[in-house]
C-alpha positions as CSV (number, residue, x, y, z in Angstrom):
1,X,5.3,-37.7,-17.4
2,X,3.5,-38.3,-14.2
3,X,6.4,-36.3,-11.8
4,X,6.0,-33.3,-14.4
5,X,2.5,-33.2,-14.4
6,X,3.2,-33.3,-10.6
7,X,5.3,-30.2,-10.4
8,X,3.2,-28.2,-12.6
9,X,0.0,-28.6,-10.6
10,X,2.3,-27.7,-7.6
11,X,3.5,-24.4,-9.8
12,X,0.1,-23.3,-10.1
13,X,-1.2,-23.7,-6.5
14,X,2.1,-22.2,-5.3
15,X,1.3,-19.0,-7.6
16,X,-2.2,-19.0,-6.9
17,X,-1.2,-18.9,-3.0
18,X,1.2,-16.2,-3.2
19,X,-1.3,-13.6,-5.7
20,X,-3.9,-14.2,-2.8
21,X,-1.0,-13.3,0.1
22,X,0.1,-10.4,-2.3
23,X,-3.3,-9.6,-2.8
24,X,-4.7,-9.8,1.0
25,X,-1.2,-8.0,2.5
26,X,-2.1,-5.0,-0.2
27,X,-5.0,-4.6,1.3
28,X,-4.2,-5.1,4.9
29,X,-1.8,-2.4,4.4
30,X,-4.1,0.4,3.1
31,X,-6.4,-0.2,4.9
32,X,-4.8,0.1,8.4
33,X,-4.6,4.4,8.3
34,X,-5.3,6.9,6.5
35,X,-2.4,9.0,5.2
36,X,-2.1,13.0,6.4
37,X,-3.2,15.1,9.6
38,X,-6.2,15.9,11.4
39,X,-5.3,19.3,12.7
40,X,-7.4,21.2,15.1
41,X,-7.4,24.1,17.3
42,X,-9.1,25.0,20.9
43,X,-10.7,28.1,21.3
44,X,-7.3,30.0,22.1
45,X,-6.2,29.0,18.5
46,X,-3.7,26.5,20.0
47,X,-2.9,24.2,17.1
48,X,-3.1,20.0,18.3
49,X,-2.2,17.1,14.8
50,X,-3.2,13.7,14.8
51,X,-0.1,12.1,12.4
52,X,-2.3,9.2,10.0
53,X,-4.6,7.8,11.7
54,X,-5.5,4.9,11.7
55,X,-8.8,3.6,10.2
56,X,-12.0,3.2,12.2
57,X,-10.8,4.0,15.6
58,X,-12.4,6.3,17.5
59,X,-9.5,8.8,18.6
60,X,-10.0,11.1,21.7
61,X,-8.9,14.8,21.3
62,X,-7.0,16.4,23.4
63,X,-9.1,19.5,23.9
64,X,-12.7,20.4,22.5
65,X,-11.8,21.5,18.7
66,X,-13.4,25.1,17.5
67,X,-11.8,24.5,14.6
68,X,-11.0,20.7,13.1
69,X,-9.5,20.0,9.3
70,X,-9.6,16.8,7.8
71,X,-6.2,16.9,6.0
72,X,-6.0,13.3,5.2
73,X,-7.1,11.1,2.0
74,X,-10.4,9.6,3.7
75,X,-13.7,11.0,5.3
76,X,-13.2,11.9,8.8
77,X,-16.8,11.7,11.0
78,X,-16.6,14.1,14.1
79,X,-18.4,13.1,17.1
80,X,-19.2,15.8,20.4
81,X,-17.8,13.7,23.6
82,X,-14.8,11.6,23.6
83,X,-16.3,8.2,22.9
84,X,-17.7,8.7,19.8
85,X,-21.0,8.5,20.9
86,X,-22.9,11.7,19.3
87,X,-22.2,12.4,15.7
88,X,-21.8,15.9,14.7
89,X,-21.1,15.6,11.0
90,X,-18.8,13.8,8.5
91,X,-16.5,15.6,6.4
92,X,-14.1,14.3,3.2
93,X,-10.5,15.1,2.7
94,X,-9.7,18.8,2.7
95,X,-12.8,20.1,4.6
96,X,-13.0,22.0,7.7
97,X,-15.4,22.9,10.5
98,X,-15.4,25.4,12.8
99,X,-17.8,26.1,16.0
100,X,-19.6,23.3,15.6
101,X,-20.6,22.5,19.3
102,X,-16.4,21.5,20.8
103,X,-16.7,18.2,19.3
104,X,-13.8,15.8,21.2
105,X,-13.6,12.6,19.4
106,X,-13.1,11.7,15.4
107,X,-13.0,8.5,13.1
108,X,-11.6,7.8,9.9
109,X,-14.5,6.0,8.0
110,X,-12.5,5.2,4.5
């Protein structure tokens, strides 16, 4: 009775261990970028895409945006300089801005 006592306790850690990896790789995974495009455009209507960014990393754009659209499934905060030192504004999923000072960096925020 003892060895099947045993291997039922060791069912129920091995179980509870691998919900908690399921649980904490789900999350790891989602939360790493967001899915979609950040498209913007210089002042010459030149068109530049950043492909899913990932979250909370301040990305560098190529050339000041005149026009920047957050086509991805998380808030996008825009920042003037390329270090993301000087917020502009924060927009959700689906919005645009337009001449809003050449911003030149972006973050997903979730």
């Amino acid at each position: 009775m003892h060895i099947r006592h045993a291997l039922s306790r060791f069912g129920r850690i091995g179980l509870t261990v691998g919900a908690a990896t399921v649980l904490a790789t789900g999350l790891a995974t989602n939360a790493q970028a967001a899915t979609g495009s950040i498209r913007y455009f210089d002042v010459n209507q030149a068109e530049f895409r950043i492909v899913d960014p990932p979250d909370n990393v301040c990305l560098a754009l190529q050339v000041r945006a005149d026009l920047i659209a957050n086509e991805t499934n998380r808030r996008m905060t825009i920042y003037l300089g390329t270090a993301c030192a000087t917020r502009v504004t924060t927009i959700g999923p689906g919005e645009a801005r337009s001449h809003i000072g050449g911003p030149q960096s972006v973050r997903i925020t979730g």
